[in-house]
DSSP file (Angstrom, degrees, kcal/mol; ACC not computed):
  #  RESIDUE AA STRUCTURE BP1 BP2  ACC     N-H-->O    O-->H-N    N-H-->O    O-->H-N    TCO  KAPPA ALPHA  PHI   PSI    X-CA   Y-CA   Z-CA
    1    1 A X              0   0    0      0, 0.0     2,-0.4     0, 0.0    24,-0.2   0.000 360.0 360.0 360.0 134.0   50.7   34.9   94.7
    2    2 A X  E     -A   24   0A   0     22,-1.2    22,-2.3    20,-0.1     2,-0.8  -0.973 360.0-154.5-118.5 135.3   54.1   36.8   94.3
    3    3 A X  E     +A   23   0A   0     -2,-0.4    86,-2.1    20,-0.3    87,-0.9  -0.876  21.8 177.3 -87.9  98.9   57.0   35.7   96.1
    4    4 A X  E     -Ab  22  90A   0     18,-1.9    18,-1.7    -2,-0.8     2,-0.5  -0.832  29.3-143.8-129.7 154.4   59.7   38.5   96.9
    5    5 A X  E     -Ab  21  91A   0     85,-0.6    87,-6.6    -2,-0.2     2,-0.4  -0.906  27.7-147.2-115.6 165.2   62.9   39.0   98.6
    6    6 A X  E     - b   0  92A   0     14,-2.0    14,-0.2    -2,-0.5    87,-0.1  -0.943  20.6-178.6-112.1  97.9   63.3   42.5  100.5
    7    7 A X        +     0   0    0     85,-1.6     2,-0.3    -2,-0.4    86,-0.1   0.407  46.5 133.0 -82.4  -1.5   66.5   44.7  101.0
    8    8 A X    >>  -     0   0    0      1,-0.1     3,-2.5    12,-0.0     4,-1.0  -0.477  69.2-129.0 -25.3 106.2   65.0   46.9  102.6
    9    9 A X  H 3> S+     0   0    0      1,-0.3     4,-0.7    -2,-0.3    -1,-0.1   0.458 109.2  46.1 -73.7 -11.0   65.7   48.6  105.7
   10   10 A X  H 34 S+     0   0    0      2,-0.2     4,-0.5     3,-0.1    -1,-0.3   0.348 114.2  49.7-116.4   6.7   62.3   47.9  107.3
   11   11 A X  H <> S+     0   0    0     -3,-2.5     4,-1.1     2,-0.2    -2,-0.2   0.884 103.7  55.3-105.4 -63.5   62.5   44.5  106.3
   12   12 A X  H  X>S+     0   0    0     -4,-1.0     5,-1.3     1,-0.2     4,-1.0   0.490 111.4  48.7 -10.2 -45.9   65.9   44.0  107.6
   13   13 A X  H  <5S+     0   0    0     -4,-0.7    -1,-0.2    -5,-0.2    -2,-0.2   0.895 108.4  50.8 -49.9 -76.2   64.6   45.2  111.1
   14   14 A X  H  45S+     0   0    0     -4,-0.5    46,-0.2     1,-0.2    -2,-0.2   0.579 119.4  35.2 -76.3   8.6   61.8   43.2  111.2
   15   15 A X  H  <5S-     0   0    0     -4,-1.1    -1,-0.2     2,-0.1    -3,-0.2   0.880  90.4-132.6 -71.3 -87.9   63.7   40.0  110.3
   16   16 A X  T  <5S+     0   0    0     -4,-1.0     2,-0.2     1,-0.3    -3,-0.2   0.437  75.8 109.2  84.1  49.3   66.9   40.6  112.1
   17   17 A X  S   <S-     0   0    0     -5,-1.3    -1,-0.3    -6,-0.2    -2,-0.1  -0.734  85.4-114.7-128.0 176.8   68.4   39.5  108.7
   18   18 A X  S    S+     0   0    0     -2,-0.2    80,-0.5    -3,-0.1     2,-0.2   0.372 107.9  21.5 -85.5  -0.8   70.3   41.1  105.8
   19   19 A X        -     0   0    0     -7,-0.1     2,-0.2    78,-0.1   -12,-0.2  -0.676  67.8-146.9-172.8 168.9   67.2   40.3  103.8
   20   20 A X        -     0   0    0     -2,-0.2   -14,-2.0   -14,-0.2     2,-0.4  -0.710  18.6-164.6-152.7 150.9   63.0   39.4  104.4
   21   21 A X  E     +A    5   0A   0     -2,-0.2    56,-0.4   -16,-0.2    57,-0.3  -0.906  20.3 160.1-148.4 135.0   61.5   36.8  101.9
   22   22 A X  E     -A    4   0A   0    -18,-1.7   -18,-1.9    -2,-0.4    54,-0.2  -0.828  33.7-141.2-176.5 128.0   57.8   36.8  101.9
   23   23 A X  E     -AC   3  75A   0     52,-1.4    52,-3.3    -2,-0.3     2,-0.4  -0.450  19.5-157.4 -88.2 163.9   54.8   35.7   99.6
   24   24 A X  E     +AC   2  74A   0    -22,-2.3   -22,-1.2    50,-0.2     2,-0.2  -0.946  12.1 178.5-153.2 130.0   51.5   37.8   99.3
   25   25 A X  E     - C   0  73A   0     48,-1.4    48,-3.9    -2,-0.4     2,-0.3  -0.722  50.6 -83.5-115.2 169.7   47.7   36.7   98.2
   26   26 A X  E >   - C   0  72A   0     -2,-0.2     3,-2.9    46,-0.2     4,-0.3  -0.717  45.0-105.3 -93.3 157.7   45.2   39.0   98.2
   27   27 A X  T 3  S+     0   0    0     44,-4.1     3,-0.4    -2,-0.3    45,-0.1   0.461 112.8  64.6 -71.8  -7.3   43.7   39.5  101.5
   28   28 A X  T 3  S+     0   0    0     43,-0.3    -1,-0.3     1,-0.2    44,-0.1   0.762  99.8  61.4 -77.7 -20.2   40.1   37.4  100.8
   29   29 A X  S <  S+     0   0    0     -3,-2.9     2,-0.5    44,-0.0    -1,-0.2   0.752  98.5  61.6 -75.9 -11.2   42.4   34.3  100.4
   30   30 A X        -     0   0    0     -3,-0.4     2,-0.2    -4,-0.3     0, 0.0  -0.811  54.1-175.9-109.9 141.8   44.0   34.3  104.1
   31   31 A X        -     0   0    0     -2,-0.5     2,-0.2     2,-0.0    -3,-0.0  -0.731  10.0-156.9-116.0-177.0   42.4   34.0  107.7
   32   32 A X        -     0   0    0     -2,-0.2     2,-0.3     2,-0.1     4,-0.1  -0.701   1.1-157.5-137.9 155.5   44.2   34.2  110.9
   33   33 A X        +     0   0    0     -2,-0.2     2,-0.3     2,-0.1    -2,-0.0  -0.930  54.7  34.9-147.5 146.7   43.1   32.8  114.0
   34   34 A X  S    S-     0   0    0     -2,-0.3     2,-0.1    20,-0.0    -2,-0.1  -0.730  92.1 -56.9 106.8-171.1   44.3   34.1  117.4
   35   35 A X        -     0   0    0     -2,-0.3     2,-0.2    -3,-0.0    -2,-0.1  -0.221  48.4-172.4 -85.4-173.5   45.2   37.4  118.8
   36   36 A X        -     0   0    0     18,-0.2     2,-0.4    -2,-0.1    18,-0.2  -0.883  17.3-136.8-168.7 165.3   47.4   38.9  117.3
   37   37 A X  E     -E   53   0B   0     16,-1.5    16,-3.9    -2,-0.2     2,-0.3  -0.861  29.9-152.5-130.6 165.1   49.5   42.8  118.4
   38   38 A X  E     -E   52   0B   0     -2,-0.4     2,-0.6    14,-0.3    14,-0.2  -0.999  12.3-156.6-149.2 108.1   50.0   45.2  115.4
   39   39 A X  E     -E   51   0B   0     12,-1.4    12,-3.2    -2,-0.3     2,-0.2  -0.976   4.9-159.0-120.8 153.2   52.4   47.8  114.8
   40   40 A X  E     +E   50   0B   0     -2,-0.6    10,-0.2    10,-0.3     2,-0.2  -0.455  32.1 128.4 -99.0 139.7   51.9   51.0  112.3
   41   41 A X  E     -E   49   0B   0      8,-0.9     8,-2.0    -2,-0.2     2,-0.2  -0.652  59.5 -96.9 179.8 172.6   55.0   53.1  110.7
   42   42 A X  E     -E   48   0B   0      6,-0.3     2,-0.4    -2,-0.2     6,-0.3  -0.564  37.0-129.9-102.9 164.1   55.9   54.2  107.2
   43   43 A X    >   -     0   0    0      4,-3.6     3,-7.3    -2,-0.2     4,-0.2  -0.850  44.3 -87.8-130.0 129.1   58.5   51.7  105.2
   44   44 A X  T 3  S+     0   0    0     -2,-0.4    -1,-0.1     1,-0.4    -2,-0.0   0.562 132.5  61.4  -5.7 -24.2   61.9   53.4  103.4
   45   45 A X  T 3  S-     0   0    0      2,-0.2    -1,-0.4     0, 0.0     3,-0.1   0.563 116.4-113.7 -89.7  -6.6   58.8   53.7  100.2
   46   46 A X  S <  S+     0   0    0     -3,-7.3    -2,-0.2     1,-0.4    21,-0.0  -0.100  75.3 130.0 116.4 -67.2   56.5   55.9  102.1
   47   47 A X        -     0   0    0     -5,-0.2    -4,-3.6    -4,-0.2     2,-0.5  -0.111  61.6-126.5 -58.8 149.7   53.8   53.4  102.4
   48   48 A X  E     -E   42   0B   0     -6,-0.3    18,-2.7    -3,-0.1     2,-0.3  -0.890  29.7-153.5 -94.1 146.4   52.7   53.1  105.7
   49   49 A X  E     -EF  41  65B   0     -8,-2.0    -8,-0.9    -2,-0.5     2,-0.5  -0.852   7.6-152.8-136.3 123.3   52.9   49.3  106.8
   50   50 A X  E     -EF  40  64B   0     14,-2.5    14,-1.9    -2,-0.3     2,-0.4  -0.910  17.3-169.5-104.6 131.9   50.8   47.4  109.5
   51   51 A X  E     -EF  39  63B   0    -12,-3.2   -12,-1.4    -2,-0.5     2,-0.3  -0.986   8.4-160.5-125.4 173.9   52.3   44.3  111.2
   52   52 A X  E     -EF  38  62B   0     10,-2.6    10,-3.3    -2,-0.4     9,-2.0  -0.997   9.3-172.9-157.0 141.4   51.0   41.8  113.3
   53   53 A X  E     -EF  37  60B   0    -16,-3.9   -16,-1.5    -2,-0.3     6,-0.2  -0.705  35.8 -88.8-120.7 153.4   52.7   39.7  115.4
   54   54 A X     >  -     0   0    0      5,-2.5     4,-1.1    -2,-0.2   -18,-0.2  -0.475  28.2-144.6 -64.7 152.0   52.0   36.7  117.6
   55   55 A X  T  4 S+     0   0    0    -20,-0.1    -1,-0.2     2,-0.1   -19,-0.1   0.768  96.0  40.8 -52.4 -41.1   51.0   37.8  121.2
   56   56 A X  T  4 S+     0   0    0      1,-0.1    -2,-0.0   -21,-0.1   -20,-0.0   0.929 128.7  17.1 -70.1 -90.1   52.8   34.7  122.6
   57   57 A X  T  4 S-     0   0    0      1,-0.1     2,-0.2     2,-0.0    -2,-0.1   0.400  94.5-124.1 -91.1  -4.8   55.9   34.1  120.8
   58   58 A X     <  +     0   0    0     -4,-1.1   -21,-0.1     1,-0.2    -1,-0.1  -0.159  57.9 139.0 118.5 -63.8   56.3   37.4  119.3
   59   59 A X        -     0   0    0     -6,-0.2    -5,-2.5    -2,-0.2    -1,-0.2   0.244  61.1 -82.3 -53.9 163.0   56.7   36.4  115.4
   60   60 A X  E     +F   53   0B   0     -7,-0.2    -7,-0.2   -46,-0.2     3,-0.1  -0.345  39.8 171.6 -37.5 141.0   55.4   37.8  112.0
   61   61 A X  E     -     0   0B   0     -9,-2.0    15,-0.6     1,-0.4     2,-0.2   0.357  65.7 -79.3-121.1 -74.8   51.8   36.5  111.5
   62   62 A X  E     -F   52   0B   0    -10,-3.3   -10,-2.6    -3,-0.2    -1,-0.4  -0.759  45.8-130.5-161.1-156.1   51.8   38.7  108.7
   63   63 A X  E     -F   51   0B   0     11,-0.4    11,-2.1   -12,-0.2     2,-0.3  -0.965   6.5-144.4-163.9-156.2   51.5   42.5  107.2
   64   64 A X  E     -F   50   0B   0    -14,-1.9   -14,-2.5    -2,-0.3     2,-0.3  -0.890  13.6-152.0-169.8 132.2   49.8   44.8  104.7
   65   65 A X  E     -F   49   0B   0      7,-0.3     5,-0.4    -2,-0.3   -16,-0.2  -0.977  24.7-132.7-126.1 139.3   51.8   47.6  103.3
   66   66 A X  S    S+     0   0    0    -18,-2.7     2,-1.1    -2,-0.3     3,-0.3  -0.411  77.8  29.3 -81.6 162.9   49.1   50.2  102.4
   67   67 A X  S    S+     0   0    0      1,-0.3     3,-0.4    -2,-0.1    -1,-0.1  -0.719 118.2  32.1  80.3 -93.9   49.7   51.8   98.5
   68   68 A X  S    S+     0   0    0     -2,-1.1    -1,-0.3     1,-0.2    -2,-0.1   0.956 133.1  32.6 -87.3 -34.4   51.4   49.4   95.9
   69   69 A X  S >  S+     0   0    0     -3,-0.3     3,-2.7     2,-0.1    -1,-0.2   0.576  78.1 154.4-122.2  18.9   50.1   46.6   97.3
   70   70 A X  T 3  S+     0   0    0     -5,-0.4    -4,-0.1    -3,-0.4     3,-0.1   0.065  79.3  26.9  -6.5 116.5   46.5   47.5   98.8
   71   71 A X  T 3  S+     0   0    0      1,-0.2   -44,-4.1   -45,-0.0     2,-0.5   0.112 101.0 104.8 106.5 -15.7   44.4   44.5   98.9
   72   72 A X  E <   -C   26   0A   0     -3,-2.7     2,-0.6   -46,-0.3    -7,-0.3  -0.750  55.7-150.0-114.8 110.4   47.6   42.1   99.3
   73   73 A X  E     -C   25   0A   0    -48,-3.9   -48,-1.4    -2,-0.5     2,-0.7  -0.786  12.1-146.4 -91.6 135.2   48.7   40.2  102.9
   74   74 A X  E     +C   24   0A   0    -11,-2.1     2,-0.6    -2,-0.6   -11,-0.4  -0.823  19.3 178.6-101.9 119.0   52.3   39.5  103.3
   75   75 A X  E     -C   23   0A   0    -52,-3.3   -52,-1.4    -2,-0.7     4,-0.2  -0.851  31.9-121.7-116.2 117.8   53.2   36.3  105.2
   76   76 A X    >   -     0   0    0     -2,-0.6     3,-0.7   -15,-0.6   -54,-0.2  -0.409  15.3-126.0 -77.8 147.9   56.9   35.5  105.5
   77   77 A X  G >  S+     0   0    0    -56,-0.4     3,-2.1     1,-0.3     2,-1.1   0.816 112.0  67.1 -49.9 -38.4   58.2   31.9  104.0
   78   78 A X  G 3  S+     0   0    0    -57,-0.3    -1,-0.3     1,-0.3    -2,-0.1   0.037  88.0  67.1 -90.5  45.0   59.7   31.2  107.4
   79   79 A X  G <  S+     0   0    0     -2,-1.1    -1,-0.3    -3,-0.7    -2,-0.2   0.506  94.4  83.0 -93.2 -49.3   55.9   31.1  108.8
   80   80 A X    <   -     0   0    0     -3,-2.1     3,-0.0    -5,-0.2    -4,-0.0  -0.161  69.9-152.7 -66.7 170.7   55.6   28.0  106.7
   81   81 A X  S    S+     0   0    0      1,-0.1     2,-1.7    -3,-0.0    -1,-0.1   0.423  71.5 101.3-100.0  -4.0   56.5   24.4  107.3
   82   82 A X    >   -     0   0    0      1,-0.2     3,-4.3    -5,-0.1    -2,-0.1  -0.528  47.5-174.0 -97.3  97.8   57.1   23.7  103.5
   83   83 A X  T 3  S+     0   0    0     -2,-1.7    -1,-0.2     1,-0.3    -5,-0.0   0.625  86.5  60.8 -52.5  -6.1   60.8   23.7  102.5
   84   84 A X  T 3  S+     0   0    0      3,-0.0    -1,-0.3     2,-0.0     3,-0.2   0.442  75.7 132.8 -92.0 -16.1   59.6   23.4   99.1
   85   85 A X  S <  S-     0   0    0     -3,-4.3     2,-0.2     1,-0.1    -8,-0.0   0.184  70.9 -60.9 -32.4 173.8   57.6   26.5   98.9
   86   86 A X        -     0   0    0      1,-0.1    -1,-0.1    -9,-0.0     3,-0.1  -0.462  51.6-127.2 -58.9 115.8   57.9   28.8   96.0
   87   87 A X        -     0   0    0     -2,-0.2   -84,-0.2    -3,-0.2     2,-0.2  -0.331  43.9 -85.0 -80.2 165.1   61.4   30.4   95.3
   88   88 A X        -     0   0    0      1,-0.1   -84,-0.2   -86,-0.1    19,-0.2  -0.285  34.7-174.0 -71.6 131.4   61.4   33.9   94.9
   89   89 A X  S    S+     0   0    0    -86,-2.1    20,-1.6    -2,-0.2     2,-0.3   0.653  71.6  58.0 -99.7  -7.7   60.5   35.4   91.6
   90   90 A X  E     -bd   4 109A   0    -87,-0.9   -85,-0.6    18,-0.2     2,-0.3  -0.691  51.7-170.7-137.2 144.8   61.4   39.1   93.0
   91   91 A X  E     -bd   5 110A   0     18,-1.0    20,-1.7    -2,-0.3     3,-0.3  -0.661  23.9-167.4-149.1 116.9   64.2   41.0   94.5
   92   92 A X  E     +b    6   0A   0    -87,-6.6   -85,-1.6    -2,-0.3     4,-0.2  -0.491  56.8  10.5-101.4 152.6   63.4   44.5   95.9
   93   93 A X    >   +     0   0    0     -2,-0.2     3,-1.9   -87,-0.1    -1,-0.2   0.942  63.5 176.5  54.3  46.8   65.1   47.6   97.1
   94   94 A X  G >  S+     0   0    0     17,-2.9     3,-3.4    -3,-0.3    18,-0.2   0.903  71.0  74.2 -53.0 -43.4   68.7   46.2   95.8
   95   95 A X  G 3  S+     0   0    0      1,-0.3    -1,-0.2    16,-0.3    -2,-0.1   0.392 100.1  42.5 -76.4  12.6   70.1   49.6   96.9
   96   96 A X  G <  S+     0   0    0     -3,-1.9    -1,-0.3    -4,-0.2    -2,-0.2   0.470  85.0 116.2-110.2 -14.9   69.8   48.4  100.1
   97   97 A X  S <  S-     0   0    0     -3,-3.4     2,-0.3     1,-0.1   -78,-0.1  -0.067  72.2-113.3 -76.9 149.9   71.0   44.9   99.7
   98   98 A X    >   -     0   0    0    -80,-0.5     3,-3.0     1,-0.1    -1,-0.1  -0.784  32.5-117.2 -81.4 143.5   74.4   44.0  101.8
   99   99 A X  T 3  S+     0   0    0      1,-0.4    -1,-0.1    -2,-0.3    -2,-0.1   0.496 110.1  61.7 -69.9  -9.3   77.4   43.4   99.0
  100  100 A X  T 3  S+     0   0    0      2,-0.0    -1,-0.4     0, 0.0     2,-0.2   0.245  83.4  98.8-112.9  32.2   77.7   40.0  100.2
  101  101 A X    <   -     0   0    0     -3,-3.0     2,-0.2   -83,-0.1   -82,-0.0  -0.554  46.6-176.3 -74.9 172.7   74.4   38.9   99.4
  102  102 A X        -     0   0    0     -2,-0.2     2,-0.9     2,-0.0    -3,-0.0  -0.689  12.3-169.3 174.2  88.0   73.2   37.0   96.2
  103  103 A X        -     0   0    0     -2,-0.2   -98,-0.0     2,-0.0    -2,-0.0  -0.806  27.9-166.0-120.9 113.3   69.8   36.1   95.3
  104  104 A X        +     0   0    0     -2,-0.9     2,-0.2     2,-0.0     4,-0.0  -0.100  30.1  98.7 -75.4 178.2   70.4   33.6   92.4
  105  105 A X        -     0   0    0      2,-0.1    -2,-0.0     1,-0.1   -16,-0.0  -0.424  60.8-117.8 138.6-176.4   67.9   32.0   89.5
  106  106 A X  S    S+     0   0    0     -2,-0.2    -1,-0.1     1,-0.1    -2,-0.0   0.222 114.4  56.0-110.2  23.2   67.3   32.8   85.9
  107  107 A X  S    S+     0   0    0    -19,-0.2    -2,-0.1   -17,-0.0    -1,-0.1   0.584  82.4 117.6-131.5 -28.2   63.6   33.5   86.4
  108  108 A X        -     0   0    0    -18,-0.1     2,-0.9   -20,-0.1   -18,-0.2  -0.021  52.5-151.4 -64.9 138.4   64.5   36.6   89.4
  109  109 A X  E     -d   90   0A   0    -20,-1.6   -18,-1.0     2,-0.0     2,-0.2  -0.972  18.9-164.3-119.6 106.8   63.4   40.3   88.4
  110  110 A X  E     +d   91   0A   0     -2,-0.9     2,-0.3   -20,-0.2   -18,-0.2  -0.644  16.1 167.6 -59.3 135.2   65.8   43.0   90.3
  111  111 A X              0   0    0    -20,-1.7   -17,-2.9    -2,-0.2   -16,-0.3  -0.991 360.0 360.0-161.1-167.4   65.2   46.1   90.6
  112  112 A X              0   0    0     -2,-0.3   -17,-0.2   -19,-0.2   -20,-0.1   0.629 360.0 360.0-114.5 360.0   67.0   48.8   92.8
């Protein structure tokens, strides 16, 4: 499982944050159960990107960004109930990041 935070512009959207945090297994480890509605578009890399959202309430269920991470579902941490979940080993797409952000540890791998 990799745990990553996102500066991203497409992440940023689909938040309605300065940031997205989200772990990813590969996809034989996750079900879903429900409906679920799905939008398509291509992400600030290129990759085109699926999400899928509850029907009801709206939220991220989860996504799949086709190309670097093929095979791999992305479920964002605030999906869970466990405040203890994994901190983030990852921080992407820095060149996006807002200047008063900070994503601390000694273990975190930047890259722009």
């Amino acid at each position: 499982m990799r745990v990553s935070v996102c500066h991203c512009l497409d992440c940023q959207k689909r938040s309605g944050s300065a940031f997205a945090v989200q772990a990813r297994w590969p996809e034989e480890q996750v079900t879903t159960d429900g409906q679920s509605k799905t939008w398509v578009h291509f992400a600030d890399s290129g990759n085109r990107i699926t999400h899928h959202f509850c029907a009801d309430c709206g939220s991220t269920v989860h996504f799949r960004i086709e190309g670097k991470f093929d095979g791999l579902v992305a479920i964002p941490l605030g999906a869970f109930d466990d405040p203890y979940f994994l901190k983030p080993r990852f921080s992407v797409w820095e060149k996006r990041k807002h200047d008063w952000v900070e994503i601390l540890g000694d273990k975190v791998e930047h890259s722009q």
